[in-house]
C-alpha positions as CSV (number, residue, x, y, z in Angstrom):
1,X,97.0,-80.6,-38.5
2,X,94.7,-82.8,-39.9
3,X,94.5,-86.6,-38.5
4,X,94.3,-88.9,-40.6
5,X,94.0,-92.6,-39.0
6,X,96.2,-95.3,-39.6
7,X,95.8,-99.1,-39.3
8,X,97.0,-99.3,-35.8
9,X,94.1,-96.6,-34.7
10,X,91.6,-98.1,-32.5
11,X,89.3,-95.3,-31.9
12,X,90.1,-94.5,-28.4
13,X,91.8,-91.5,-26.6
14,X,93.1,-88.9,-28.5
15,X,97.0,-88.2,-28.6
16,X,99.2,-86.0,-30.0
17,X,102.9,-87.1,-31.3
18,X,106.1,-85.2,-31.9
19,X,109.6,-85.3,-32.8
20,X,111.4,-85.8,-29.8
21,X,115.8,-86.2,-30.0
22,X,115.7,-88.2,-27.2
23,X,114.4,-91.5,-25.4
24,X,113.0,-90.0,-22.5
25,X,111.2,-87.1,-24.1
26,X,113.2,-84.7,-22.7
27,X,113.6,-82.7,-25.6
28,X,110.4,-82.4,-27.6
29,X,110.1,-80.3,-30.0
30,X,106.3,-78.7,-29.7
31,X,106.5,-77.2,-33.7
32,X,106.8,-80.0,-34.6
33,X,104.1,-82.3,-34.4
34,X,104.2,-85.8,-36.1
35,X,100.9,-87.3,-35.2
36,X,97.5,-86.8,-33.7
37,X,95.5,-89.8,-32.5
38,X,93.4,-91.0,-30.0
39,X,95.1,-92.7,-26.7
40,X,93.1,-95.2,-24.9
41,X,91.2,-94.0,-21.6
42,X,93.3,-95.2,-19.3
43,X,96.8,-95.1,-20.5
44,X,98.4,-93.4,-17.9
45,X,99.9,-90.8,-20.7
46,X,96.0,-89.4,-21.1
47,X,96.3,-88.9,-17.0
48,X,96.6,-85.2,-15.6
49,X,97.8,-84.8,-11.7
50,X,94.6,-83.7,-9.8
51,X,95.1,-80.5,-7.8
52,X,94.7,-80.5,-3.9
53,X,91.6,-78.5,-4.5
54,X,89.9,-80.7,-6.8
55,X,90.7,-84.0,-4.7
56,X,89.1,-82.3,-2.0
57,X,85.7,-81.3,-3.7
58,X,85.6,-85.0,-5.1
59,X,85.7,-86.2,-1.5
60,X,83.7,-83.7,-0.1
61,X,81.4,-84.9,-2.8
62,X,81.3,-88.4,-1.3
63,X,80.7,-87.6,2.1
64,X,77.6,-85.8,1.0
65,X,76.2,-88.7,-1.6
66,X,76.8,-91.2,2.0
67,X,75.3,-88.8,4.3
68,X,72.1,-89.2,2.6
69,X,71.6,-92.9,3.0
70,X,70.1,-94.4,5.6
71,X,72.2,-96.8,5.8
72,X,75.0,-96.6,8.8
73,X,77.9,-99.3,7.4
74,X,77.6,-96.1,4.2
75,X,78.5,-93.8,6.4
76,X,82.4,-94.3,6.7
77,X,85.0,-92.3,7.4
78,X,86.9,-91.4,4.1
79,X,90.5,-91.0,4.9
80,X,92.8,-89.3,2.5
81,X,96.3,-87.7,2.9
82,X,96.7,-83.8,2.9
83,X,99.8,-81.6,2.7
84,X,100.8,-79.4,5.9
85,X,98.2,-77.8,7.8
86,X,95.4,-78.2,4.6
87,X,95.6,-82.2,6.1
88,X,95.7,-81.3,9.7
89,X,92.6,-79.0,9.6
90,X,90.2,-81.7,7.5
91,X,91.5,-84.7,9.7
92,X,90.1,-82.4,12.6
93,X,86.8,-81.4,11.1
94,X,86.1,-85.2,10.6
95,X,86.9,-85.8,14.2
96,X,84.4,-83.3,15.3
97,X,81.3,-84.8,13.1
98,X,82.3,-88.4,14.0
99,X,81.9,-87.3,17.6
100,X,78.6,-84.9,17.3
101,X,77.4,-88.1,15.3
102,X,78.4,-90.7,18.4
103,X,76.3,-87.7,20.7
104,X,73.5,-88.2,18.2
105,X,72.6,-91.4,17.2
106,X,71.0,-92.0,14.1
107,X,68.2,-94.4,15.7
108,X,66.9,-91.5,17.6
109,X,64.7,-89.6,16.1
110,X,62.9,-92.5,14.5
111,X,62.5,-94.0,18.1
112,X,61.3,-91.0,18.9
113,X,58.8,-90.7,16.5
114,X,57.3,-94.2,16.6
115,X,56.7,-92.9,20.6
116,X,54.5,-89.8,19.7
117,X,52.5,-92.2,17.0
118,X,51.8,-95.1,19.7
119,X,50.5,-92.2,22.3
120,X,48.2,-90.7,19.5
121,X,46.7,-93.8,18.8
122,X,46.5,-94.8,22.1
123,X,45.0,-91.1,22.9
124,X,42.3,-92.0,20.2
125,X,41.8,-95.5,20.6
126,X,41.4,-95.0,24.3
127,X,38.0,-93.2,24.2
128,X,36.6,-95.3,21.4
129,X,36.9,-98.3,22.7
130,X,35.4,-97.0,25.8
131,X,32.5,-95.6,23.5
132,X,29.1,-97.4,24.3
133,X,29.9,-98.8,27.1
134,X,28.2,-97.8,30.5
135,X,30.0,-96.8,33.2
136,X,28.3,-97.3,37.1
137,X,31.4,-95.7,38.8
138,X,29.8,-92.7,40.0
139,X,26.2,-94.3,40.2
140,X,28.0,-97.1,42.9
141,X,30.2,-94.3,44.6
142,X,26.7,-91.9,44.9
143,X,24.4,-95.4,46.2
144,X,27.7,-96.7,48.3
145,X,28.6,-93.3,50.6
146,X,26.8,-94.1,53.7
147,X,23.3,-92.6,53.1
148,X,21.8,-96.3,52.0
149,X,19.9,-98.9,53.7
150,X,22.3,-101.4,54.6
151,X,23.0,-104.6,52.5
152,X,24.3,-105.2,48.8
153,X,23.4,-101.9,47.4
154,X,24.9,-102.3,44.2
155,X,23.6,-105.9,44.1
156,X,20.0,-104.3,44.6
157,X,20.4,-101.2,42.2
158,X,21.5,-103.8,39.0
159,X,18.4,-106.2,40.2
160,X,15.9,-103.2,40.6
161,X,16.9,-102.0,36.7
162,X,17.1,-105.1,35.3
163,X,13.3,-105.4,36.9
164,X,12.2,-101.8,35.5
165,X,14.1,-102.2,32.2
166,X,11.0,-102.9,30.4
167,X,9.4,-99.3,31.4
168,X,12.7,-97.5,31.6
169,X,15.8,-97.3,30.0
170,X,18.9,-98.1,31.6
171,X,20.3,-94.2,30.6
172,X,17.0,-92.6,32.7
173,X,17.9,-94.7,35.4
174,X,21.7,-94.1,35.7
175,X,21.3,-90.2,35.7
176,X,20.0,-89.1,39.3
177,X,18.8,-86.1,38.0
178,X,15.9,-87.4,35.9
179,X,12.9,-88.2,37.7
180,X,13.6,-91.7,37.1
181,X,17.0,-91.4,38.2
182,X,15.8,-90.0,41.3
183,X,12.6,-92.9,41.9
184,X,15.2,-95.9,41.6
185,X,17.4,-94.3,43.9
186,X,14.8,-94.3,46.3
187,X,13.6,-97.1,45.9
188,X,17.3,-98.6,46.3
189,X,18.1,-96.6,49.6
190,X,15.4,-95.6,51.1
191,X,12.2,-97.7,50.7
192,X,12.4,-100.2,53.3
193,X,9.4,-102.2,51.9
194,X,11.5,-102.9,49.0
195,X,15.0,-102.6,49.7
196,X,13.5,-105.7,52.1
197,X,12.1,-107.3,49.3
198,X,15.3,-107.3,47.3
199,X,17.6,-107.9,50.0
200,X,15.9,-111.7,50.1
201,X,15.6,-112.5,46.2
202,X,16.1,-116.3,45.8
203,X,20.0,-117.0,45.5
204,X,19.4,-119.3,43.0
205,X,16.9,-118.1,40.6
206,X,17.1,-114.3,42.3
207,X,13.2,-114.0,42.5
208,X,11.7,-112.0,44.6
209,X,9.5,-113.0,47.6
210,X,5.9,-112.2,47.2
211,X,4.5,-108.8,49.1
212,X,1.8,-109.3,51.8
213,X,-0.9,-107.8,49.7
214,X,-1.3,-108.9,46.2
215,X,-3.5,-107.2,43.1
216,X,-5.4,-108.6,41.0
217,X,-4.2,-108.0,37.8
218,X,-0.5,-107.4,38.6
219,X,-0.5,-110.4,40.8
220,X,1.4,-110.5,44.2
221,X,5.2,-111.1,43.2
222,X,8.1,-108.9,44.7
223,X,8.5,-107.8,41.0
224,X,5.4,-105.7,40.7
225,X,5.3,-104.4,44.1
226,X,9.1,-102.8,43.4
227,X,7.8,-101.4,40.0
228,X,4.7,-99.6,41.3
229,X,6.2,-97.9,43.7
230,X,9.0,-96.9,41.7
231,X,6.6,-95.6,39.0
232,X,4.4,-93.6,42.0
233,X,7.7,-92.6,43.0
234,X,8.4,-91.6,39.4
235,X,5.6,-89.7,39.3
236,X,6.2,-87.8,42.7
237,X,9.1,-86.4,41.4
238,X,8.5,-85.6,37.6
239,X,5.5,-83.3,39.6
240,X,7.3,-81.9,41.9
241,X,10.9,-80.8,39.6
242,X,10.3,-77.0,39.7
243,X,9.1,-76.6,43.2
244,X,7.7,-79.1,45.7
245,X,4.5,-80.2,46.1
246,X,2.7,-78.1,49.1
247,X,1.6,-81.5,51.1
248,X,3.5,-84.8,50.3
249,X,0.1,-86.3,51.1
250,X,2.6,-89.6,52.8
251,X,4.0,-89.8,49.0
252,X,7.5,-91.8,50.0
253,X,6.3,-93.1,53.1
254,X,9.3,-96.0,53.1
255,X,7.6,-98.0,56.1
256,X,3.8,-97.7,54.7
257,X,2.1,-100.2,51.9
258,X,1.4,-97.8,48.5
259,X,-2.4,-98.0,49.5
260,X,-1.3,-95.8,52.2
261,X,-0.2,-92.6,50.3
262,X,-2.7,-90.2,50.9
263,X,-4.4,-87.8,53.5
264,X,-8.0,-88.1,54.8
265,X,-9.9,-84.4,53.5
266,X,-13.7,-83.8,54.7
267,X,-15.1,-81.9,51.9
268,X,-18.9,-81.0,51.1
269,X,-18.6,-82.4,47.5
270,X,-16.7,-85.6,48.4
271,X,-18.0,-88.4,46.6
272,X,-16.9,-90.2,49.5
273,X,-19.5,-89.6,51.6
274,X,-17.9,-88.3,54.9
275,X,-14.4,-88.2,53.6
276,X,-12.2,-87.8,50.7
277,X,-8.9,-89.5,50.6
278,X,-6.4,-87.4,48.8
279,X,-3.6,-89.2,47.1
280,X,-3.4,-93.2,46.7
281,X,-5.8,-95.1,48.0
282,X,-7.2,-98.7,47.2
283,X,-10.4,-100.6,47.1
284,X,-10.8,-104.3,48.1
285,X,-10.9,-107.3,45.9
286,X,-14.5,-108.5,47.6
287,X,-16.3,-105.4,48.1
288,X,-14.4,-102.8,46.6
289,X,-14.6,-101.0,49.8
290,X,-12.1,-98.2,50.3
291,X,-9.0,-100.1,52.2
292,X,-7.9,-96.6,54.7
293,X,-5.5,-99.0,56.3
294,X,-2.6,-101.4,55.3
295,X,-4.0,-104.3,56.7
296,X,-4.5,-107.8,55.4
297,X,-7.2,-107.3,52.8
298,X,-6.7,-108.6,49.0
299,X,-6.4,-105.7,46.5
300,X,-8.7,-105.4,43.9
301,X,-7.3,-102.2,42.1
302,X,-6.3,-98.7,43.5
303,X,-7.2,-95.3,42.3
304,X,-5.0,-91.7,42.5
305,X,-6.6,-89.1,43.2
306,X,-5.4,-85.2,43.8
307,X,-8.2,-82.9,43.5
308,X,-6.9,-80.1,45.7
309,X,-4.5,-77.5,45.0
310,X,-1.6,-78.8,45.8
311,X,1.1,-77.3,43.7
312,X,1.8,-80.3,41.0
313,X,4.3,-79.1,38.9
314,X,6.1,-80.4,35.1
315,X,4.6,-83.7,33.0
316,X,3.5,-86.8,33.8
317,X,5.8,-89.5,33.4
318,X,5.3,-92.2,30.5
319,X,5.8,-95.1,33.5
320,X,2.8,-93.8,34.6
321,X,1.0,-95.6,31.9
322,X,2.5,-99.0,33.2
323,X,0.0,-98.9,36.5
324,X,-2.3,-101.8,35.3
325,X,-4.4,-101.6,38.7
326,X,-5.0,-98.3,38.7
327,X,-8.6,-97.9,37.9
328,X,-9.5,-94.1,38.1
329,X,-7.2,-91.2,38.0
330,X,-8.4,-87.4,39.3
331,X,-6.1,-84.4,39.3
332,X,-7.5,-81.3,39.6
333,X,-6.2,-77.7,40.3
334,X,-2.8,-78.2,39.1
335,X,-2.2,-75.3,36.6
336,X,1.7,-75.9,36.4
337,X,1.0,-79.4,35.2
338,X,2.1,-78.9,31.4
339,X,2.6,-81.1,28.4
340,X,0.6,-84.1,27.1
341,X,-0.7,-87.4,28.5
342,X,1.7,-89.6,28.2
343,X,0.7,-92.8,25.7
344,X,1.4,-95.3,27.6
345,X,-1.8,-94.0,29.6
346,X,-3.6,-96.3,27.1
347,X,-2.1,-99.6,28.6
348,X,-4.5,-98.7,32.1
C-alpha cells in the first residue's frame, strides 16, 4: 500500500492504521490496513519493550564508556532492576569491582609514577651538579691520618697550592700519585723547614715569614723557599718513579736548608779542586764561594749537579723550569732519563 500524505502529516515517524471494531484496539483487523504514515519519535505508540538482554548490553555499555575517564565522580555505580537470579548475580558482580576498586585506588599508580621520575632526575641531576667541582675528601682524610707534622694540615696543604698554583695545577697536586702529588705532600707532612714556615703565616694577611737565608733573584720570602723545595722535591720523584735513585744524595733532608742536598765525592776530574759536591749545592752572594754548610751566608744562586751513576729514572718535571737561581745544571750517566727538556727550562 502506497502512502500517500495528507494535510495533517508532519513528516515524522512512520505508522501504520487499520480498521479496528473496537475502542481499545482489541480487535484489529491486520488485512485490512487504512493508513500508513509517519508517527512522531517519541509517541509512545512508535515504543518497543526492550528485552532483558538488550537493557543489559546498553548498561554494560555505560560502564565501559565511564571506566575510561579519568574522572572519579564518572565513575558511578549504575543501578538497575533485574528479574530473579539474572538481578541477583549483576548486583553481585558490581559489589565485587566496587570493592577491588576501594583495594586499588585510582591515585596510585600515578603517585607511583611521579616517585620513579623524581629519583631519575635526582639520580642524574645528582652527579651533574657535582660535575666540576673538586672534591679534598680523600686528600684531607690521606694528610689528616696521623702520619703529618702536627698543626693545621689542611690549613697548610690549601696555603701551599694556592702558593704553587702558578707552576702547578690544582689536579697534579690533588692526585698523590703524580710526582707533584707526591712533592706537596711532602712538603705539607714532612718538611719541617716548611711545614714551620707555614704553620706561622701572618693571620691577617697569611704571609709567610721570611727564611734565614735569602737568594738573590727569588728574594728571601717564605713563598719561594716553600716553592723551591717543592720543585727539588718534584724533581726527586719524577726521577726516581720506576725505581729509586741508588744514593738519595740528602734529597728530602726535612731538617737541612736546600743548599744542603748533596754528598761530598773526591774525584780526579772534579772541577772542584779537591772535591765534588754531588747534588745541590750553592755559591755565595759575595764570593761565589761554594757554601758546604747551612750557615748564615747570603745566597747568590745554586747549582744541581749529578754526574755519577746514580740510577735517575723517567722525565724531568716542567716545575723544574721555575728554579730562577739555579745557575748551572749537570746530569750525567743517567741512561733511564727519557723524554725532552721540559720548556719551561728557558725561564732559568
Amino acid at each position: 500500500v502506497m502512502f500517500i500524505a495528507g494535510p495533517d502529516y508532519t513528516g515524522r515517524g512512520i505508522f501504520t492504521g487499520y480498521q479496528s471494531g473496537s475502542d481499545d484496539d482489541t480487535n484489529i483487523n491486520e488485512a485490512e490496513v487504512i493508513i500508513q504514515g509517519f508517527l512522531p519519535e517519541d509517541d509512545p505508540a512508535r515504543q518497543r519493550k526492550k528485552s532483558n538482554h538488550e537493557i543489559l548490553e546498553e548498561r554494560v555499555q555505560r560502564l565501559i564508556d565511564n571506566a575510561i575517564t579519568l574522572d572519579d565522580s564518572a565513575v558511578q555505580p549504575i543501578l538497575f532492576e533485574r528479574d530473579g537470579d539474572e538481578e541477583e548475580n549483576t548486583q553481585s558482580n558490581t559489589g565485587d569491582d566496587e570493592v577491588e576498586k576501594s583495594d586499588k585506588p585510582r591515585w596510585f599508580l600515578p603517585l607511583l609514577g611521579l616517585v620513579t621520575a623524581a629519583c631519575i632526575i635526582l639520580a642524574i641531576a645528582l652527579p651533574l651538579s657535582l660535575r666540576g667541582k673538586p672534591d679534598n675528601s680523600d686528600t684531607a682524610a690521606s694528610l689528616s691520618d696521623g702520619t703529618c707534622l702536627p698543626g693545621a694540615v689542611d690549613v697548610r696543604f690549601e696555603k701551599t697550592k694556592s702558593i704553587l698554583s702558578n707552576i702547578t695545577s690544582p689536579d697534579l697536586l690533588d692526585d698523590e700519585s703524580t710526582a707533584q702529588g707526591k712533592a706537596v705532600r711532602w712538603i705539607v707532612c714532612d718538611d719541617s723547614i716548611s711545614v714551620q714556615l707555614l704553620e706561622n703565616q701572618d693571620p691577617s694577611t697569611g704571609i709567610l715569614p721570611k727564611q734565614k737565608h735569602g737568594f738573590r733573584l727569588s728574594g728571601a720570602s717564605g713563598e719561594a723557599q716553600v716553592t723551591r723545595r717543592y720543585i727539588l722535591a718534584a724533581f726527586y720523584f719524577s726521577t726516581s718513579q720506576v725505581s729509586p735513585w741508588e744514593d738519595s744524595l740528602n734529597f728530602l733532608s726535612p731538617d737541612l736548608h736546600e743548599c744542603n742536598w748533596h754528598r761530598n765525592y773526591t774525584v780526579t776530574n772534579s772541577p772542584f779542586e779537591d772535591f765534588d759536591p754531588v747534588g745541590v749545592f750553592c755559591g755565595d752572594e759575595m764570593k761565589e764561594d761554594i757554601l758546604l754548610d747551612d750557615y748564615q751566608q747570603p745566597i747568590a744562586s745554586f747549582n744541581v749537579s749529578i754526574r755519577i751513576p746514580n740510577g735517575l729514572n723517567g722525565l724531568i718535571p716542567p716545575e723544574f723550569g721555575y728554579l730562577i737561581d739555579c745557575r748551572k745544571i749537570m746530569l750525567s750517566n743517567h741512561i733511564s732519563l727519557t723524554g725532552q727538556l721540559p720548556e719551561t727550562m728557558g725561564n732559568m
